[in-house]
N, C-alpha and C positions, 0 to 999 in steps of 0.2 A: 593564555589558552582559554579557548572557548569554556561555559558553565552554565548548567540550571541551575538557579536559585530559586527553592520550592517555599513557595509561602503555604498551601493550603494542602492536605492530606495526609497520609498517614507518615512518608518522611518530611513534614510540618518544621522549618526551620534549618534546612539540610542541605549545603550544596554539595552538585554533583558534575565534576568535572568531565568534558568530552575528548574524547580521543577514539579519532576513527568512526565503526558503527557499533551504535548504541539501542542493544533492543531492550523493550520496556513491554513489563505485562507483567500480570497477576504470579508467573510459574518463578518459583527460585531460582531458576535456569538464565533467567535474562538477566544480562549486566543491569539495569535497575529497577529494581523488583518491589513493587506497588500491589502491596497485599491490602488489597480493595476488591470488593464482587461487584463493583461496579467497573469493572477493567478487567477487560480482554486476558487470557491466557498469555496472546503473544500479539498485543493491541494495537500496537507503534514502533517504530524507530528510527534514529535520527541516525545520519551516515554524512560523511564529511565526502566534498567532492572539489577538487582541486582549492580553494581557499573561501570556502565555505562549506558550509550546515545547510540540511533540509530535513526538514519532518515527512514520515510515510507513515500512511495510517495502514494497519496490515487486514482490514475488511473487520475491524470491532464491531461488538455489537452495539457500544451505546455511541460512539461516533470521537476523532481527536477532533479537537477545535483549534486554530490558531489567529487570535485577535477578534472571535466571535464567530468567528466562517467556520462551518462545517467543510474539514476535507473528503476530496474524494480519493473513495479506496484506491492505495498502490500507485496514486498522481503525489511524487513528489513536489512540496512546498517548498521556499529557501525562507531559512532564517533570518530575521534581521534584528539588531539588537535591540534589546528590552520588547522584543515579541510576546506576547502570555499565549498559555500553550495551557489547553483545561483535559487533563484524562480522568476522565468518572469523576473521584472527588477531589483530583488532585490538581493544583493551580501553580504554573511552573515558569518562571521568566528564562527566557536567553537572554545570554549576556556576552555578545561578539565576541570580544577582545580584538577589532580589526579582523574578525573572519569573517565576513559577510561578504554577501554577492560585488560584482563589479557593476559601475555603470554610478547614475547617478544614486544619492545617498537616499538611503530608505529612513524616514522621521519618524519612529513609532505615533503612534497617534487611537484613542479610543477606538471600539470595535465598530463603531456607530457610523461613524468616518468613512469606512471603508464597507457599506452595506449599499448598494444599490437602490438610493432614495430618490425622491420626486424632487421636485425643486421647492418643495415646500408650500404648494399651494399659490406662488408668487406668479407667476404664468398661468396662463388661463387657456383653453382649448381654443383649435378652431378648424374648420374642413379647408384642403386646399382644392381649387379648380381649376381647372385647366381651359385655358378659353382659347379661342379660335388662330388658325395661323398667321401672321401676318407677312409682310417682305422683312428681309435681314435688318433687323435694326442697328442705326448706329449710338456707340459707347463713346460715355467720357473716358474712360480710362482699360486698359488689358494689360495682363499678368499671364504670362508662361507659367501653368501649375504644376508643372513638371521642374522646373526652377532649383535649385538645391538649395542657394540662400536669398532668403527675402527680403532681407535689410543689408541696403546696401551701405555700408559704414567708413566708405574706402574714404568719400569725395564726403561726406555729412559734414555741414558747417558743426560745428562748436556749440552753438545755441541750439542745433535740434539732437543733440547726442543723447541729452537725460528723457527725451521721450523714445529714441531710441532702444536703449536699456531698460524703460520700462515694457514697452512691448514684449523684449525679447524675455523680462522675468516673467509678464505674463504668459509667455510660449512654455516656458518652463514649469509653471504650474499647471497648465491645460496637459499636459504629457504626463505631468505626475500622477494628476485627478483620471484622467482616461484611463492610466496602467493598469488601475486598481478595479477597474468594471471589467469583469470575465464573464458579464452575460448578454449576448448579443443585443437581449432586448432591453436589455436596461443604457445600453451606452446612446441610444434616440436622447432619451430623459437629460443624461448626463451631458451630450454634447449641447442639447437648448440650455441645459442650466448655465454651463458656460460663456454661450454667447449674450446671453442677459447680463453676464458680468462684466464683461468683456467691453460690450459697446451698451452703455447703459442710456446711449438715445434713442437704443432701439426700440419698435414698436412690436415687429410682428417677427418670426422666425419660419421657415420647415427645413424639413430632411425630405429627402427624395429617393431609394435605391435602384438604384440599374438592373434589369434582370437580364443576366450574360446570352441568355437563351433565345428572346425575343427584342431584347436590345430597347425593351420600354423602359419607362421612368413610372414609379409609381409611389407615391406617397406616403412615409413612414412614419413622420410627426411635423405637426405645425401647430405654434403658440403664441397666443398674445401676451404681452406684457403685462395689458389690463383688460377686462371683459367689459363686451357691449352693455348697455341697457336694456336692450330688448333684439327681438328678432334676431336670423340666424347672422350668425358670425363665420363667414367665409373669407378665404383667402385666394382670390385669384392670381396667375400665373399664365406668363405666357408661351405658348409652346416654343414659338420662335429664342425667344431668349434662353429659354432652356436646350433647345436646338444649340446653340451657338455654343452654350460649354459646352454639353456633350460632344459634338463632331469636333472642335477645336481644341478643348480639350484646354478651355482658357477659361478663367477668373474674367469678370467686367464688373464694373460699376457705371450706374446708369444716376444720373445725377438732374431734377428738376426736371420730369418730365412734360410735366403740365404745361412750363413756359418753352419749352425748346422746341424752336422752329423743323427742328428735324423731323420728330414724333407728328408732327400738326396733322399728316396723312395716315398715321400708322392708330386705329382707332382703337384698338384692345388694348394697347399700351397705355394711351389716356383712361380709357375706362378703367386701370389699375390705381389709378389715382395717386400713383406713386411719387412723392417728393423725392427720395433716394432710395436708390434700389442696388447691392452685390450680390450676387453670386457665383460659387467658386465649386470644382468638381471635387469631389474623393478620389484621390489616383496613390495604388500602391501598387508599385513595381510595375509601371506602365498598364493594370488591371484596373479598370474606370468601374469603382462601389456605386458612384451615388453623385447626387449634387444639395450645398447647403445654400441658402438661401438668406438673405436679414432684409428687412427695410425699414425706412423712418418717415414720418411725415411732419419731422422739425425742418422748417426752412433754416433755422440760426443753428444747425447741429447737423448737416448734411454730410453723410462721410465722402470719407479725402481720401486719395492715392493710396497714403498710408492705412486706411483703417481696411481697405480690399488687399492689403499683404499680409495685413494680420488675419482678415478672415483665409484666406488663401494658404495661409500657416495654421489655422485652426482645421481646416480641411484636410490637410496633407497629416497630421496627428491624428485629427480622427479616422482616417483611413487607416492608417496603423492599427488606431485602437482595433477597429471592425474585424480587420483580419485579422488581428490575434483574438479576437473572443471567438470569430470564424472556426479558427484550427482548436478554439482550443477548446469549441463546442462538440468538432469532430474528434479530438481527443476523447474526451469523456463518454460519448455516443461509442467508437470504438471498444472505450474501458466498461462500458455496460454490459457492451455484448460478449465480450470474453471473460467479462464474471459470469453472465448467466450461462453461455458456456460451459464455462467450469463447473458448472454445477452439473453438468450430465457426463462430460469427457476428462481427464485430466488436464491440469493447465499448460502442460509441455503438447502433449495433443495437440490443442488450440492454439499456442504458440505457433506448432511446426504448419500447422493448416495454411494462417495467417500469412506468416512469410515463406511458407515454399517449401521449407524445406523437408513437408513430410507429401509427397508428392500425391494426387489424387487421383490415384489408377491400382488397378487390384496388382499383388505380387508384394514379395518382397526379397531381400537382401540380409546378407551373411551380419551378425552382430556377438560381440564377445561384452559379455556383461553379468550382473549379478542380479537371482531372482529372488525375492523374497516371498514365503506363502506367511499369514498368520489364520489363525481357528483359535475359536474359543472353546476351550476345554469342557465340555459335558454341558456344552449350550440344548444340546437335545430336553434335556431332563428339565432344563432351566426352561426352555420356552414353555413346556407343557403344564406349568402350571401359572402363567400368563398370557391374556388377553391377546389375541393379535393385535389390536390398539399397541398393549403396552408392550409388546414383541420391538414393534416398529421403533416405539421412542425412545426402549431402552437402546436398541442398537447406533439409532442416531446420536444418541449422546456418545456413545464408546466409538462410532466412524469421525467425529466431528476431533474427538482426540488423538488418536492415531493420523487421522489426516493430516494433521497439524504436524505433526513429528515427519512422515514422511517427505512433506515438502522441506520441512527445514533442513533436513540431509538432504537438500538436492537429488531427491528418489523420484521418480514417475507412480503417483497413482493410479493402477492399470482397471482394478475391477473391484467392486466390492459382488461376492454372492453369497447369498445368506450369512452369516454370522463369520464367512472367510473373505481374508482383505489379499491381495496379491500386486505387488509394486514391484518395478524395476530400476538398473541402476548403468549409466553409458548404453543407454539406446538414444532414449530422444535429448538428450543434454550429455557430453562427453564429459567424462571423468575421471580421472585417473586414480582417483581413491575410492573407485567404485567399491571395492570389499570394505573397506572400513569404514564410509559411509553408510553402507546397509547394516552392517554389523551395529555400528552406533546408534542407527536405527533402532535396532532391533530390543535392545538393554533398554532406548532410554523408552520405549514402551514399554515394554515390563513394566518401568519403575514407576510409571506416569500411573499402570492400570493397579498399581496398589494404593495410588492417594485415589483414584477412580473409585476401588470397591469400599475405602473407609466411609467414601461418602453415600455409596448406594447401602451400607449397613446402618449409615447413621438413618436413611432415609426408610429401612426395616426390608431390603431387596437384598437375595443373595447377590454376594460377588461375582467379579469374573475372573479368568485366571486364562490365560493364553500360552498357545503352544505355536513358535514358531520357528521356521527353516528356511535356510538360506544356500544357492548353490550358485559357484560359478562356473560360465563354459561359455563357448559358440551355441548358437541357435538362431533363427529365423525372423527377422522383423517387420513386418509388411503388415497390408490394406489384405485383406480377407473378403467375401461377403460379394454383392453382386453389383452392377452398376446403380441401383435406387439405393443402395444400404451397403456401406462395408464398416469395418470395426478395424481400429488398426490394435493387432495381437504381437504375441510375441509365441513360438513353434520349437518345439524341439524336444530332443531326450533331455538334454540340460534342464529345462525347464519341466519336467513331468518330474525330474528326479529332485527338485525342488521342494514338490508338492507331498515327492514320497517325504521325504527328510521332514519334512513339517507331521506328516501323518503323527509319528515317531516320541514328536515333544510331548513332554507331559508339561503342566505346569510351572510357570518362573522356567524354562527352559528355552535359549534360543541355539537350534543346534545347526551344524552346518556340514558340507563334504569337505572330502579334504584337498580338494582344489582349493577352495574360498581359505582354508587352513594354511596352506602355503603363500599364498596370499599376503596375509596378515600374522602371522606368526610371530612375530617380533613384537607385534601391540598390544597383542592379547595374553591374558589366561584362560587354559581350557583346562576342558577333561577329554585327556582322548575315551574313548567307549568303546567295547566290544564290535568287531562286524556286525553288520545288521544286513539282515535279508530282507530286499524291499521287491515291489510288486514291477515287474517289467527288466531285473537283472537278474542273469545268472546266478552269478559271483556277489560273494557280501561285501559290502561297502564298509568304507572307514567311517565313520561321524564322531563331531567333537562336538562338545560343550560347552558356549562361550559364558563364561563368568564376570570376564572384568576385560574393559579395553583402553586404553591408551586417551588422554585428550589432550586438547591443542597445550594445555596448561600442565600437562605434566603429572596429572593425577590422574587414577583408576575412573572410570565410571565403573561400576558395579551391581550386578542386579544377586545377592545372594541373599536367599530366605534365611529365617535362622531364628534362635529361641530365646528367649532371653532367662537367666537361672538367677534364681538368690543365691549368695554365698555358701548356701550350705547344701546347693546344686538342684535344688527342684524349680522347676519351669515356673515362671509368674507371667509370661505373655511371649508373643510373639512380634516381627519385623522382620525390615528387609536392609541389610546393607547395600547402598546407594554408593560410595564414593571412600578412595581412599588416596591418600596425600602422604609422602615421607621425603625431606628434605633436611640431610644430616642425621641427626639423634631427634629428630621431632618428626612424629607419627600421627596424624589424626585417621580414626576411621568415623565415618557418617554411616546415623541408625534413624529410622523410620520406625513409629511402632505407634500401635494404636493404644499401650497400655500408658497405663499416668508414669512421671518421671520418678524414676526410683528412687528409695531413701538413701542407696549405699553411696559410698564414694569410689567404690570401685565397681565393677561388672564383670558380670562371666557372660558369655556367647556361648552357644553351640549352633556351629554352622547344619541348616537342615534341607540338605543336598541326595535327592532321589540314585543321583549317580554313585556314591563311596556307601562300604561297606559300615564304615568306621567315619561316624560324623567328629568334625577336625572342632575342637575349643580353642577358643581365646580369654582374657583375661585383660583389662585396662582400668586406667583411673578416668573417672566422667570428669573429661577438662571443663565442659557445658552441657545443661541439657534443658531446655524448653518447651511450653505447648505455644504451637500456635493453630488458628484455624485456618480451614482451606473453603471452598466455595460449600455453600449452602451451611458454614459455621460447625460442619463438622472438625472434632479436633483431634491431634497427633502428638506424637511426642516426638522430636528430634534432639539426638545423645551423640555429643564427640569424643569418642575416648583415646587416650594418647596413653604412653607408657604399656603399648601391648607386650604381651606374653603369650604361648598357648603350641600349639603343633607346628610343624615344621607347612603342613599339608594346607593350613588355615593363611601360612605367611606366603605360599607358593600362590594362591587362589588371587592373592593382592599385585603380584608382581606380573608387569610386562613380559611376555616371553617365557613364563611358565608353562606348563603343562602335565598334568598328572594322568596317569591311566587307572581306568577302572576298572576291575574285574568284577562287575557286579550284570549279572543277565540281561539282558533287554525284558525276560517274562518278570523280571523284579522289580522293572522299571516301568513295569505299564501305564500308560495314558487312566491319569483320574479326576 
């Protein structure tokens, strides 16, 4: 089975086995967790895709590197073995085990290797010219470059087989060396560097490209093997010769021109002063790139038959090469622009733009799905004694977090306005677990914006504290706005009664209707809550309280505030339980808290819930408890206690499928 083997960062000597997808980043939340500030929240991931690995970098800010190459955001890599893979400080090998891409074998080899270099100085420049027309020339030799194979081995005597196999290992390493140039402009470089290795009597080289549009040929590199002494250093060409592949669509070699009786009339030919001369087109998928070029002016080194199929096999690779750095220039071009994009619209938005399916004409259509509103709690009070500078950049750091949660629950990010964020769930990406994804949403925000405010207290800012609501129903999904300008929204009483339900939350609260309640009822624990009279119904509404939901693994996520008591019951600090696991007679609850790790060996809780009358206690022995820091070296304390005890009301809040009612007023439960 596939494995990272981590030489260099903070898990320094650790391997870490793959199965399936594997996200990585600075939050405890990812299967492997690289507490380093120099690494993304949610930085990387590696995902297994039929019988291999690939690395995706998920838009980090300091950048994944694999084998020195900076990736680009969301463009999956493939893995090959003894790969090195750099996150912030951390330096990681893959180790295949036989899962690596198909095709030929990938050789790890230094990063240097695989960087898009010159030829090292060994070539020397030179201009190519294009001189006047002459009549059709004739050739020693032509080549079908449309051909499938070059070497013909059927009928080859015995004594010419081992030059055979050499050519054809050289075919094989021109296709390796080319795979690895993904930038159009560098693969010129790479294919001259080649053909100087290749045919090492040669003197002079160019590339030519085809423009589809106007059907010219115009010059894209030409090199000498060794530079002039003086004066300028050109390379003339002749159009005719050049005519001939192009329209034909053939390889020739032109051999001795100086002495051959043919040429004696054709006078730009002789002014090339060419002793031997091939050239061969770039043809991929019958799409004529370009045409390459070599000659020599060794009479005792003349190329032969065979050295115009090998350049003519260098052709047909390097066409390959072209158009895959071609596409994979428009890959990246495309990936630019729907990152920047997404920086103004949501990325299912941009998505649906892209390919259609969000169509561009005003109206819209009937949609059943789930809305989420979030508001920061008593952000009024908060702005007003901040900068609007620092208005701005606190709010970008708290959208930069929550952004981040929404898409990873497969949510649509719809609008951020002022200090309220509002996402939806089965409009523009179908879902079937639309409720429990927004729900899951909605907790693991919570939990995120309490390590959020220990670091905005470490940093001397008050916190934040969020209230948010969640409803589900039919509503309206369409293009709004005019033919210059529309916005695609989402309409309806479902979705107004969203934003009431949100109005409602007070802090650590994510509350919901009881549509979304029936929903999910089985995954959660709530608190059902009194009727509420909201703004635009009659009738009072049902709302619950989600506490704890269900996850893939069988354990609570949990967002409940709550106090922490010495033994002898008086409050010593505060936290939030995060997460709770029970599997047979073995219980862990997970605690967050900003205060240092307690002396006892056991704990008391008191759960500190706006909703109950009567706050529910717990009681456990600290199976562990830790500081670790989180970004900017603020620190925490995280406590597992097992061997619980305490209220029936405390044990109901932890279980799937609970639900408790509270008889406690909405006016006692006011927004603070």
């Amino acid at each position: 089975m596939a494995y990272l083997e981590i030489k260099e960062g903070p898990l320094q000597g650790t391997r870490f086995t793959l199965s399936g997808k594997v996200t990585i980043g600075r939050n405890v939340g990812n299967q492997l967790h690289l507490n380093d500030a120099s690494v993304s929240r949610q930085h990387a991931e590696i995902w297994r895709k039929d019988n291999y690995y690939a690395l995706v970098d998920l838009g980090s800010a300091n950048g994944s590197f694999a084998n020195g190459e900076r990736l680009h955001r969301l463009v999956p890599r493939p893995l090959y073995d003894n790969d090195e893979i750099i996150l912030g400080n951390s330096r990681l090998f893959f180790h295949a085990q036989g899962e690596q891409p198909p095709g030929i074998d990938h050789t790890h080899s230094p990063a240097v290797e695989r960087t898009d270099l010159p030829a090292s100085g060994r070539v020397s420049p030179l201009s190519v010219v294009m001189t006047h027309d002459d009549p059709q020339p004739l050739v020693s030799a032509t080549i079908d470059a449309s051909r499938a194979l070059l070497f013909d081995t059927a009928n080859e005597a015995p004594e010419n087989l081992l030059g055979t196999i050499k050519r054809l290992q050289a075919m094989v390493k021109i296709a390796i060396d080319l795979g690895t140039v993904l930038m159009p402009e560098s693969l010129a470089e790479r294919i001259m560097s080649s053909i100087f290795d290749i045919f090492p009597h040669a003197d002079r080289s160019f590339i030519m490209s085809h423009d589809t549009k106007n059907g010219q040929l115009k010059p894209l590199a030409a090199r000498r093997r060794t530079p002039v002494s003086q004066g300028s250093d050109e390379f003339p060409v002749s159009r005719t010769l050049l005519r001939t592949v192009v329209e034909e669509r053939r390889s020739f070699l032109l051999s001795d021109a100086l002495n051959d009786s043919r040429f004696a009339e054709r006078q730009s030919i002789v002014d090339l002063s060419i002793r031997s001369f091939m050239c061969a087109p770039f043809i991929c998928k019958d799409e004529l790139l370009g045409v390459i070029g070599v000659d020599t002016m060794s009479r005792q080194h003349a190329f032969s038959t065979d050295d115009l199929a090998m350049l003519t096999g260098i052709a047909s690779q390097a066409a390959i090469a072209c158009k895959n750095a071609e596409l994979y220039s428009t890959v990246e071009n495309e990936t630019k622009i729907r990152t920047q994009l997404s920086r103004y619209l949501s990325r299912d938005v941009v998505e649906g733009i892209i390919d259609g399916t969000i169509p561009l004409r005003l109206g819209g259509e009937k949609k059943w799905g789930t809305i989420l509103f979030c508001d920061i709690v008593g952000f009024t009070s908060i702005a007003e004694n901040l900068s609007a500078v620092d208005v701005v950049e606190k709010l970008n750091r708290y959208y930069a977090l929550v952004t981040e949660i929404i898409t990873r629950n497969r949510g649509t990010l719809h609008k951020f306005g002022g200090d309220m964020v509002m996402a939806f769930w089965n409009v523009m990406v179908p879902d079937d677990l639309a409720c429990r994804n927004a729900l899951m949403c909605g907790l693991e925000m919570q939990n995120a914006i309490f390590h959020f405010d220990i670091q905005l207290e470490y940093e001397g800012q008050r916190p934040l504290h969020l209230g948010i609501g969640c409803n589900t129903g039919e509503f309206a999904g369409g293009n709004i706005g005019g033919t210059h300008h529309m916005e695609y929204t989402v309409i309806g009483d479902n979705v107004n009664l969203a934003q009431r339900i949100e109005s409602l939350a007070s802090r650590w609260q994510v509350l919901i209707a009881e549509e979304t309640w029936k929903t999910v009822k089985h995954f959660c624990s709530t608190i059902k809550l009194l009727p509420a009279q909201v703004k635009g119904r009659v009738q009072p509404i049902t709302v619950f309280s989600i506490r704890g939901i269900l996850q893939h693994d069988n354990s609570m996520l949990l967002t409940i505030p709550l106090v922490i008591m010495t033994p002898e019951g008086t409050i010593s600090g505060s936290g939030l339980a995060t997460s709770f696991r029970s599997a047979g007679n073995m219980q862990e609850l997970h605690i967050v808290s900003i205060a240092t790790i307690p002396p006892w060996n056991s704990l008391l809780i008191q759960f500190d819930l706006p909703e109950l009358s009567v706050a529910p206690r717990l009681s456990g022995t600290i199976q562990e408890a830790y500081r670790t820091a989180g970004e900017g070296n603020a620190a925490h304390t995280h406590i597992i206690l097992s061997d619980l005890t305490g209220d029936p009301n405390a044990f109901l809040l932890m279980q799937p499928g609970a639900s408790i009612e509270s008889r406690k007023r909405w006016g006692d439960m006011k927004r603070h």
